[in-house]
N, C-alpha and C positions, 0 to 999 in steps of 0.2 A: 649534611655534608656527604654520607654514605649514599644518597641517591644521586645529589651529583657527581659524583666520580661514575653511578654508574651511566647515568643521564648521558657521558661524554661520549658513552661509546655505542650508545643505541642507533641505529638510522632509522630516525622517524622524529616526527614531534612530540616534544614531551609537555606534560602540564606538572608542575611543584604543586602538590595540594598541601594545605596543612594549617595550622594555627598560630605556630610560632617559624614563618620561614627565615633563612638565614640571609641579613643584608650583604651579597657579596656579588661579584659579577657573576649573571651566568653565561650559561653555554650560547650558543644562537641558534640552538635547536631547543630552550627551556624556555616557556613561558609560565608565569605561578598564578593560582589560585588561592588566595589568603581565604582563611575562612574564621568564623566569631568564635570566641569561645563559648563550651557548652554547658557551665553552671550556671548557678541562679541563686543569691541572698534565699537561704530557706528551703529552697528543694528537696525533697524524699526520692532517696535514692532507694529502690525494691532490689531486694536480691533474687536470681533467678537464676534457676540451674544454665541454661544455655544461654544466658547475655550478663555482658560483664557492667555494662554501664548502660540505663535505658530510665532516666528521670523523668517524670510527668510534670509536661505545663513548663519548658526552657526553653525559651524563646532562640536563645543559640542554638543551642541542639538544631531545633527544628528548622532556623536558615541555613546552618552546614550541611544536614544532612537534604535540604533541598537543592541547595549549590552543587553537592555531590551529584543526586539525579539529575539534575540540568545539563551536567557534563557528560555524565555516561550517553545521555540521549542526545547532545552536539557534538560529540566526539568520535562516534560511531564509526567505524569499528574499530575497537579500541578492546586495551590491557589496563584492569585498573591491578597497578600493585600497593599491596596494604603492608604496613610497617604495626603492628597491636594489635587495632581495632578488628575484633570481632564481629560487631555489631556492622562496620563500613566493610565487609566480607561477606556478610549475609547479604547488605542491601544490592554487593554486586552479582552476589548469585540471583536475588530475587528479580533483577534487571536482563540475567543471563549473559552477564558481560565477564568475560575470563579473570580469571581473578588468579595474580602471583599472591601466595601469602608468606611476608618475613619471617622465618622460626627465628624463638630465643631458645636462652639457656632455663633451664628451674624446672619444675613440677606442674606440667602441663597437660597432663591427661584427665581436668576437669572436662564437663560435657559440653562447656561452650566452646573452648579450645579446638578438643575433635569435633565439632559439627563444622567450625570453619576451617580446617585440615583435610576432613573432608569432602568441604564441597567443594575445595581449591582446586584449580587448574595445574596448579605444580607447590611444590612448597619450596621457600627458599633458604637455606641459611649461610649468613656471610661470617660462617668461621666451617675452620675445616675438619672435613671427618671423624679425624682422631679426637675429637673435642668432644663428639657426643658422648652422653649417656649411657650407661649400659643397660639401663632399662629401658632405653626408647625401642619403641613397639615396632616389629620389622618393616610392619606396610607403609608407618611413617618415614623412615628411611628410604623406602623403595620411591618414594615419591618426592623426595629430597633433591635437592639439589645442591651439593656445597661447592660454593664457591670460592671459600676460605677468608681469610679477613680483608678487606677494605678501606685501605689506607692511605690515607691524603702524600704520605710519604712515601710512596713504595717506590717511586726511581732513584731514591736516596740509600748510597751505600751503608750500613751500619756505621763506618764513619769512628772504628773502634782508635785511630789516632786522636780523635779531637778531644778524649773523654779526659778529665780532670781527676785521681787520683783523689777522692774520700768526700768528690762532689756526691751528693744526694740530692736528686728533684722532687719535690711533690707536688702533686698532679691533684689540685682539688676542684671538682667537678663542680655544675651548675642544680643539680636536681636530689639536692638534701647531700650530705657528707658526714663521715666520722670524723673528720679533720678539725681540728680547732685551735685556734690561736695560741691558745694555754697549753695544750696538751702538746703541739709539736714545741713550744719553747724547752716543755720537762721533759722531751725525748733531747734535744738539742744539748741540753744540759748534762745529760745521761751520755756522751756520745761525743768528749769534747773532742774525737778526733775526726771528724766527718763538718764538712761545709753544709749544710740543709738552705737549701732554694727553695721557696714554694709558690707557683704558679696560678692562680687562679681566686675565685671572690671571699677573700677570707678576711675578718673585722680583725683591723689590729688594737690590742689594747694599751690601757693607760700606761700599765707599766713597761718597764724599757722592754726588750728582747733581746735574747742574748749575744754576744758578740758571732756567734756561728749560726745564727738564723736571718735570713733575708726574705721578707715579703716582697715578691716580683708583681701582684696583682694579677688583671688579666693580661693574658699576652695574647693577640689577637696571630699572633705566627710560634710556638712554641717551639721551634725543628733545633736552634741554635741551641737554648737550654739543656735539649733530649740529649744531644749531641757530644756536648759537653759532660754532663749526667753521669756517674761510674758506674750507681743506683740510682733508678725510678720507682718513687712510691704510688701509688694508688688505686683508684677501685680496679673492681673484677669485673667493670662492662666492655662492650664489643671494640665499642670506636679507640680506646684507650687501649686496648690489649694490641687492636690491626696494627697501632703506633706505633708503640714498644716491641711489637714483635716484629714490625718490616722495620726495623732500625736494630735490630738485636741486642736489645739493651735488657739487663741485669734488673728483674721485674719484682717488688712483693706488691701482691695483690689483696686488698683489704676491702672484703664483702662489704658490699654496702646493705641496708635495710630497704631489698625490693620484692613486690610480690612474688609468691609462687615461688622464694626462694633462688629467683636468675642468679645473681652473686655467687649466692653461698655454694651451688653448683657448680659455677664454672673456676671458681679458684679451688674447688677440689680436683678438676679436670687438671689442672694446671701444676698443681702438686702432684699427681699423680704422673702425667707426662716427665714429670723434672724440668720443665724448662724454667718455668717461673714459682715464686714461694706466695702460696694461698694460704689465705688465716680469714676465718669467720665473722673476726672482729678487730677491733684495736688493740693491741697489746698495751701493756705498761710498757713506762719508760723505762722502767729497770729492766725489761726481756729487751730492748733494742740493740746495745750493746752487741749480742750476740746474734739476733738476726741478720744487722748490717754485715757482718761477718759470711756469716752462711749465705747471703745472697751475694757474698763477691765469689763463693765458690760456683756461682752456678754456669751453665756453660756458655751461657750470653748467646750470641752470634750462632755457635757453633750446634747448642739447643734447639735455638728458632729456623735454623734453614728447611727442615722436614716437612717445617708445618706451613712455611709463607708461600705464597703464591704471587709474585708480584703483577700475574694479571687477572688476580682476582676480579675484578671492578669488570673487566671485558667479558670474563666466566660469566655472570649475575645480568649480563646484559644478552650476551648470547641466548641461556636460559629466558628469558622476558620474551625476547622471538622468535625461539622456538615454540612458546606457548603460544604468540600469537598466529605465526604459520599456522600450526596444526588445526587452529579455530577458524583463520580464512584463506 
């Protein structure tokens, strides 16, 4: 979703690469590239200072990463920008074809990291400035680009009339979650003066759920919920933060278990700014009480405006062509 937003503002043709792309309309300057997935029943993965994922004998692997070459060499002359992969960073240097690379949050100063930092054409990261690191390395910064978050919302006014009075949403993601059915009933329970919504793919159980907990599923448009929302629960990733913060809504952010630490990093960033309330992990239900409390103290709207850029998306697009200019 974050590439198409930027997708909209590039002028040129774009190609979607990827493994999981998303069914929705695109631009009429997007065309996609579906590619296989790259396990295998059985495969030995080697660990190795400078590649993060490089399995022997997976037959995926080896048609995405030749679909990749096949483009780079019909698509010429061309920008390939990389969102992770290391390894699809190297193969575009190895091709000499300019390479944007997306930065995250977390503890990335292993040697495969820096090898694709540095052999990038620019680097990119779509949250802003104030977000980084204090130990991020200068030269990394100097070759940064922030464009700040990237948010399918960002024409949408914060919208601080629509909000419900002791409404609570959570925002449970697709890619593993603290959240669990049990455990938000025993916050729900702990909390009888808060409404709890929870958005997103979570197994409901046998037993009833309490009269102030409601499973919404997935909501393939969540703007109305946010909107409504007094407080918004959940993780400390990018696309969920662009959300809540171009809407300035009243945030606790709850690390998820991802490498290198992204999470636990950025909702310290976020604690420390003041705008949103960062925690490592889940709390008990008997600490929510008093969380929900402290995050109505927080300054919502008035927090977030420092840090949004409502034309992020166009920033991250301009940067992409500037890279390409300077290469042809």
């Amino acid at each position: 979703m974050r590439a198409l937003a930027i997708a909209r503002h590039l002028n040129c043709d774009v190609t979607l690469i990827g493994s999981q792309l998303p069914d929705v309309p695109m631009p009429a300057n997007v065309r996609t590239l579906p590619l296989p997935g790259d396990t295998a029943p059985g495969m030995n993965v080697e660990s190795f200072a400078t590649l993060h994922y490089a399995p022997l004998a997976v037959a995926g692997l080896r048609e995405r990463m030749g679909l990749l070459a096949d483009w780079m060499r019909q698509a010429w002359p061309c920008v390939l920008v990389v969102d992770v992969s290391v390894e699809v960073a190297m193969l575009a240097r190895l091709f000499g074809v300019p390479c944007v690379y997306m930065r995250q949050h977390g503890l990335r100063c292993d040697p495969a990291h820096l090898q694709a930092y540095a052999s990038a054409s620019m680097l990119l990261a779509p949250y802003p400035a104030p977000m980084e690191a204090s130990d991020t390395p200068a030269w990394m910064i100097d070759k940064t680009c922030h464009s700040g978050w990237i948010s399918r919302f960002a024409t949408h006014a914060g919208g601080a009339s629509c909000e419900r009075q002791g409404r609570v949403l959570v925002l449970v993601g697709q890619g593993g979650t603290a959240f669990s059915t049990v455990a938000l009933a025993e916050i729900a329970l702990a909390c009888p003066g808060f409404d709890f919504r929870v958005a997103g793919p979570l197994t409901r159980t046998a037993a009833p759920l309490p009269a102030n907990l409601q499973l919404l599923g997935r909501l393939p448009d969540p703007l109305e919920q946010l909107l409504e929302a007094e407080i918004v629960v959940g993780s400390a990733g990018d696309n969920v933060l662009a959300e809540v913060a171009s809407l300035g809504k009243r945030y606790i952010a709850i690390a998820e278990n991802r490498p290198f630490d992204e999470q636990v990093i950025q909702a310290q960033q976020l604690t420390r700014l003041g705008v949103a309330i960062g925690l490592p992990a889940m709390p008990d239900a008997a600490l929510w009480p008093e969380l929900l409390q402290a995050a109505r103290a927080l300054p919502g709207e008035d927090g977030w405006r420092a840090l949004v850029d409502g034309e992020a998306a166009m920033a991250a697009a301009g940067a992409i062509e500037t890279v390409f200019g300077r290469a042809f």
